[in-house]
C-alpha positions in Angstrom: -7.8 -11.2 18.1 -4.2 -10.3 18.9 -1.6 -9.3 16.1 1.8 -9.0 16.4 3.8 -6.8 13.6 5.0 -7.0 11.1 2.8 -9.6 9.2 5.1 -11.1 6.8 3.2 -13.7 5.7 2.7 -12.9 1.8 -0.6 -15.3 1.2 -2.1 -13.9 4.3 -1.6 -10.2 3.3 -2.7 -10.7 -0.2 -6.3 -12.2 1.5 -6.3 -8.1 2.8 -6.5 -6.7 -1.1 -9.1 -7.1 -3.8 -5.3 -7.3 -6.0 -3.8 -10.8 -6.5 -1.0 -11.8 -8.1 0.7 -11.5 -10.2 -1.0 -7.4 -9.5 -0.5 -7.5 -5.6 2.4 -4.6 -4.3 2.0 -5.6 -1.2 3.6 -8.3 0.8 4.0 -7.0 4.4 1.9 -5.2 6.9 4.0 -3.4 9.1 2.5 -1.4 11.3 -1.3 -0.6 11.6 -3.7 2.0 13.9 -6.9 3.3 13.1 -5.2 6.2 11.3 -2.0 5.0 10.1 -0.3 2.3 8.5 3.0 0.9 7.3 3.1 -1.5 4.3 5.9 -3.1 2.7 7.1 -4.8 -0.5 10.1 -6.4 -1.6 11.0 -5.6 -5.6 11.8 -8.4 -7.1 12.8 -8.7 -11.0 10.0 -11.0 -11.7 7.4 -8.5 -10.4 4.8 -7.0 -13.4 5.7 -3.1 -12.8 9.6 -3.8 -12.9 12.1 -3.6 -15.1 15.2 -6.8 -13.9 17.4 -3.1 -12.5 14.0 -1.0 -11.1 10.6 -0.4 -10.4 8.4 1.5 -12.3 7.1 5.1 -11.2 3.8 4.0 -12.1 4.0 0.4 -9.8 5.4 3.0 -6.9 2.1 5.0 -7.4 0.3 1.6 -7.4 1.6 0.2 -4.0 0.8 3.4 -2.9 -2.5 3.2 -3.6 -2.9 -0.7 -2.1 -1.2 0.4 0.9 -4.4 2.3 1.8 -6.0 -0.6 0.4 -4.6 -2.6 3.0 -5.3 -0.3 5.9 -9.1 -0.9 4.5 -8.9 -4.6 4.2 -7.4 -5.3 7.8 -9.7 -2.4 9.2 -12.6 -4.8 8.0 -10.4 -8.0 9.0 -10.4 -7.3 12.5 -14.3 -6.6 12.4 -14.6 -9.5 10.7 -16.3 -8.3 7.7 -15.4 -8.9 4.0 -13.5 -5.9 2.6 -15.1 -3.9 -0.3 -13.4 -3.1 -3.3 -11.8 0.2 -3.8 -10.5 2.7 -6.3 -7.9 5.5 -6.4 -10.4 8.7 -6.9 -7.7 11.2 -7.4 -4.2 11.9 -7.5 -3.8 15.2 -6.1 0.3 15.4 -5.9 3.0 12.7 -6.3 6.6 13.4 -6.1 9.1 10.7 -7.1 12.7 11.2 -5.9 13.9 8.1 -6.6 13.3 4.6 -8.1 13.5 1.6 -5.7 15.8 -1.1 -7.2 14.6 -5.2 -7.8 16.3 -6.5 -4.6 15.3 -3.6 -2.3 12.5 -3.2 -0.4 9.6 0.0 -0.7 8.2 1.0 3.2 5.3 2.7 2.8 3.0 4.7 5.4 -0.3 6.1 4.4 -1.6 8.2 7.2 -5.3 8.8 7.2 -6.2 12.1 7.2 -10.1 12.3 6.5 -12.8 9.5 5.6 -16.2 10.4 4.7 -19.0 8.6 3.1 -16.5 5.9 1.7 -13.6 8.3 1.0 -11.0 8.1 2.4 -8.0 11.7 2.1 -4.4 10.4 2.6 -0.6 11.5 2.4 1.6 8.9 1.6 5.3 8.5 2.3 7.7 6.1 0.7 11.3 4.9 2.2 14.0 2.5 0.8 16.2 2.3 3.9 14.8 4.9 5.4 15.7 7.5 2.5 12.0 8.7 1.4 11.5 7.8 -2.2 8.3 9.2 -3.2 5.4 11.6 -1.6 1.7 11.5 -3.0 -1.8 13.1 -1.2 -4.7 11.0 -2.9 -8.0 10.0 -2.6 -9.3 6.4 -2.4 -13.0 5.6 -2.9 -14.9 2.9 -1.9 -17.0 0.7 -4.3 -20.6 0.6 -3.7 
């Protein structure tokens, strides 16, 4: 099957995560490759990790963490498997620079730098027009 990006459609990207709404912080795939994707979300005021001016540091750290989530879910997509459920294993740095405001919208890339047995090693970098936000190394693991 042949995709063409970005994938904007919200109820279709949320079929990628084990997160649903109102808990999903994702709402666009971007960009995707074996070892890299792009992810994005628009911050509205009605969202669960956001205050009506900004998001929350800890619902940056959280679409972080379904970005890779997203990469696994459309991995499996493409195979045409059902996805497994995953979990953030650790947190090894996370810098936040600055807060993304309700109205802008977070672009996220998660670039896959080792998977083995079900865990998967990434850095993460996160841009509001092209400014980077917030950084973060962590470890995702897959349910078994």
């Amino acid at each position: 099957m042949k995709y063409t990006f970005p994938i904007t459609d919200k109820k279709f990207v949320e079929t990628l995560i084990p997160q649903k709404y109102p808990f999903a912080m994702v709402d666009g795939l971007i960009a995707y490759s074996p070892t890299e994707i792009t992810a994005s979300l628009a911050v509205c005021p009605e969202n669960i990790l956001a205050t009506h001016k900004e998001f929350s540091a800890s619902g940056l750290i959280e679409h972080m963490a379904q970005t890779v989530a997203l990469h696994t879910g459309f991995e499996y997509h493409i195979a045409e498997k059902q996805a497994p459920t995953g979990y953030i294993g650790s947190i090894k740095t996370v810098e936040v620079t600055k807060l993304p405001k309700t109205g802008e919208t977070i672009e996220t890339t998660a670039e896959i730098l080792q998977e083995f047995m079900g865990v998967t090693l990434v850095n993460i970098t996160s841009k509001v027009n092209n400014e980077i936000i917030a950084k973060a190394q962590m470890k995702t693991v897959l349910a078994k």
